[in-house]
C-alpha positions in Angstrom: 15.1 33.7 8.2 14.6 31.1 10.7 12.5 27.9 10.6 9.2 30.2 11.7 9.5 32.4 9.5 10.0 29.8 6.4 6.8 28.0 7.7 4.7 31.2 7.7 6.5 32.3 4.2 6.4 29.0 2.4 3.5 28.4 -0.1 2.5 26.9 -3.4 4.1 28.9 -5.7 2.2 28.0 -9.8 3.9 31.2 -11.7 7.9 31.5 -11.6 10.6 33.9 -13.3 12.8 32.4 -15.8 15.5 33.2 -14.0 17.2 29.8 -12.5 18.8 28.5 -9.5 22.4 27.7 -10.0 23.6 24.2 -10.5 25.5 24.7 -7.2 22.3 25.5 -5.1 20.1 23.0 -6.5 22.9 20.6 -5.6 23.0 21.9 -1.9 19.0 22.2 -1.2 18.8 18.3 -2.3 21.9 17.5 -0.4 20.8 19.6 2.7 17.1 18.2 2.5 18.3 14.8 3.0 19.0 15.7 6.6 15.3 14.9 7.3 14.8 12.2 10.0 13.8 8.7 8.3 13.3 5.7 10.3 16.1 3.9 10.5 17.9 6.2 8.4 17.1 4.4 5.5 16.6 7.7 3.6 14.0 6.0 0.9 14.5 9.2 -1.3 16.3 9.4 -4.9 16.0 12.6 -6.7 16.3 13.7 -10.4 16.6 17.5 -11.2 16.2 18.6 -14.3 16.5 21.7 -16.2 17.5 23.0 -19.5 17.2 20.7 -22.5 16.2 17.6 -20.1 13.7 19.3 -18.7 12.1 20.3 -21.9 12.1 16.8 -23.2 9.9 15.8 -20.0 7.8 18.4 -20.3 7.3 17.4 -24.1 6.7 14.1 -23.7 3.9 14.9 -20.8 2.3 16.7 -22.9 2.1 14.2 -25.2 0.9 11.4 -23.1 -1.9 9.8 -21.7 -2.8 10.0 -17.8 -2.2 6.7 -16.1 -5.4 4.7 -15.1 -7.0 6.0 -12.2 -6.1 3.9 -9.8 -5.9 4.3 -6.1 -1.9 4.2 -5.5 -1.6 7.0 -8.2 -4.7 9.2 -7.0 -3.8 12.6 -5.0 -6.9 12.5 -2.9 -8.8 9.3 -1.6 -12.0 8.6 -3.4 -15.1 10.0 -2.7 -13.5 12.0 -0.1 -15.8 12.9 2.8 -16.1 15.9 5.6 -14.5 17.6 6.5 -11.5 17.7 3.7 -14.0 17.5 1.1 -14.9 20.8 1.6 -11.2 22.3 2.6 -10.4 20.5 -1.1 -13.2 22.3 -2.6 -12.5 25.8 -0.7 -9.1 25.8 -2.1 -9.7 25.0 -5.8 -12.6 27.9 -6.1 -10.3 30.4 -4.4 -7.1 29.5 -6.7 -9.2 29.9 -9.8 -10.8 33.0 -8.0 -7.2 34.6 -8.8 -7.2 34.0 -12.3 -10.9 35.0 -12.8 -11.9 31.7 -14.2 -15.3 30.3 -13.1 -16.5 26.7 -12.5 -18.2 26.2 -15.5 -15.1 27.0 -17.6 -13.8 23.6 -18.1 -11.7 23.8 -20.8 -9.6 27.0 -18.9 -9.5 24.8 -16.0 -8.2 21.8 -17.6 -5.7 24.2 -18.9 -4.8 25.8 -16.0 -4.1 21.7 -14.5 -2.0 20.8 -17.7 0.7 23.1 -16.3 1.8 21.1 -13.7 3.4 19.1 -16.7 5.3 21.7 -17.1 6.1 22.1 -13.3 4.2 25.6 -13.4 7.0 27.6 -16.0 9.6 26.9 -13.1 12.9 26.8 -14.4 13.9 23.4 -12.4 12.1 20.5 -12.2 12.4 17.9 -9.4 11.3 14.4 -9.2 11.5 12.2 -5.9 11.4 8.3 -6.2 10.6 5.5 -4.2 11.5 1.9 -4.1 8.1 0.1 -4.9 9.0 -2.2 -2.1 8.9 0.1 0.5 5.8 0.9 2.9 3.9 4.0 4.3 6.3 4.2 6.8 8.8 5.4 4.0 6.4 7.2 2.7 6.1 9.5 5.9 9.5 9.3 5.1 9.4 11.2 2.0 6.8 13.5 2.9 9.5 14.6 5.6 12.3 15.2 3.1 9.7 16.8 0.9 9.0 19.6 4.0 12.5 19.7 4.5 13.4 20.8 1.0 10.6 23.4 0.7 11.3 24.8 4.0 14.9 25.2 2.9 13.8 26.8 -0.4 12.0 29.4 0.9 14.8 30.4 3.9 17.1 30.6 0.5 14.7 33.0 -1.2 13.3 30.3 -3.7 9.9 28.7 -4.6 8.3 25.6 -4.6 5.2 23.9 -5.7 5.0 19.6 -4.1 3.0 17.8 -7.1 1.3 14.5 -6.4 0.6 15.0 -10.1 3.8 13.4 -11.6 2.4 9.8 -10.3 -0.3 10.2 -12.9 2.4 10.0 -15.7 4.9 7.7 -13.8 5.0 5.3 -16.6 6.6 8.0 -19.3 8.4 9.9 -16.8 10.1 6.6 -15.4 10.6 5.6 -19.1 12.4 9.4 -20.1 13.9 9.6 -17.2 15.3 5.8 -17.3 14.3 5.3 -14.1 15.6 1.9 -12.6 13.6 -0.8 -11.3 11.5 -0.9 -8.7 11.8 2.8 -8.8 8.8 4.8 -9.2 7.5 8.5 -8.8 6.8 9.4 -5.5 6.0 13.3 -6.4 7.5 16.6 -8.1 8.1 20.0 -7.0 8.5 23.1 -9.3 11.6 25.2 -8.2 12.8 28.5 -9.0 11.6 32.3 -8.1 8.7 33.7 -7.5 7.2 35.4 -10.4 5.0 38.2 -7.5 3.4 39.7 -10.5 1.8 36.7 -11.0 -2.1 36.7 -9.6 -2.0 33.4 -8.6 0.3 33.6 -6.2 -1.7 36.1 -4.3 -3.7 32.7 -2.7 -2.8 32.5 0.7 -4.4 29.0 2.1 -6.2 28.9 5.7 -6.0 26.6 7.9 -8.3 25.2 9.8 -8.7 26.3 13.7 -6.5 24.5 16.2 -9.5 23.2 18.1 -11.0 21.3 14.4 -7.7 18.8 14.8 -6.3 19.0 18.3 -6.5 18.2 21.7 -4.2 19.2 24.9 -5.0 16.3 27.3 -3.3 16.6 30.9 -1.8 20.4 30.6 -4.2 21.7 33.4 
């Protein structure tokens, strides 16, 4: 599979197969991930993976805890968000609940349905990706490049992944289990593992918005 390919094959995966990675490709996909360009390679990254008992004791103590404040550094989405994400946001909820048959006005299976990102979606590996406090939004496009890089080598190596902004909700108790150093704090997650294709929500396959909504080609005449 080449680097196409993986962008047309990789998606949010929210159902895996117990099966796991091995320690020994976990290992490489971080390693090989770090590759991605940062300005002046100051590679802002530090990862945690998880699984087995450690993983469990996360998961446990998420689901145990109380949501951080909302405030904005820890929010996924800007407030209020406006046109014409607003509606891609939308869109994109109503068509991955669409997959599970749960409607709208079911709140409580919807509330269930976001409680398992706590448990990184039944994937067999958890992975969390920290930042020094101290650093800026450059180093945060920083991240968001390893964070591509790492899912793009996932799927070219026949695994899964799901990127979760919702780890910085709970960064207070996973910094605490996870003895997390200061000024670290949680950047994101992402669920990895294999696919489970029986699953029906993976079946969503996100659009995209036509070339002409977001870009121009000035001086190609």
């Amino acid at each position: 599979m080449n680097v196409s390919q993986a962008m047309q094959a990789r998606r949010s995966v929210r159902a895996f197969l117990p099966q796991a990675p091995s320690p020994d490709e976990v290992q490489r996909l971080i390693a090989d991930a770090a590759q991605a360009a940062s300005g002046g390679n100051l590679q802002p990254w530090r990862v945690v993976a998880l699984a087995g008992a450690p993983l469990g004791q996360l998961t446990h103590a998420i689901a145990n805890a109380q949501p951080q404040d909302e405030d904005v550094p820890n929010q996924s989405y800007p407030p209020n968000l406006w046109e014409p994400y607003r509606s891609r946001r939308f869109k994109n909820g109503e068509d991955r609940y669409k997959t599970i048959d749960v409607p709208r006005e079911d709140k409580t299976a919807r509330l269930e349905q976001l409680a398992k990102n706590g448990r990184f979606f039944g994937a067999p590996v958890g992975v969390l990706v920290l930042a020094d406090e101290r650093m800026g939004y450059a180093q945060w496009v920083d991240l968001g490049i390893y964070l591509q890089s790492f899912m793009l080598l996932a799927t070219e190596r026949g695994m899964a992944t799901c990127a979760q902004g919702y780890w910085r909700r709970f960064g207070d108790t996973v910094e605490r289990e996870l003895n997390v150093p200061e000024p670290y704090r949680v950047a994101y997650g992402i669920a990895l593992g294999f696919e489970d294709t029986a699953a029906p929500i993976n079946n969503l396959r996100a659009d995209r918005a036509p070339f002409a909504d977001w870009a121009q080609m000035r001086g190609f005449e």
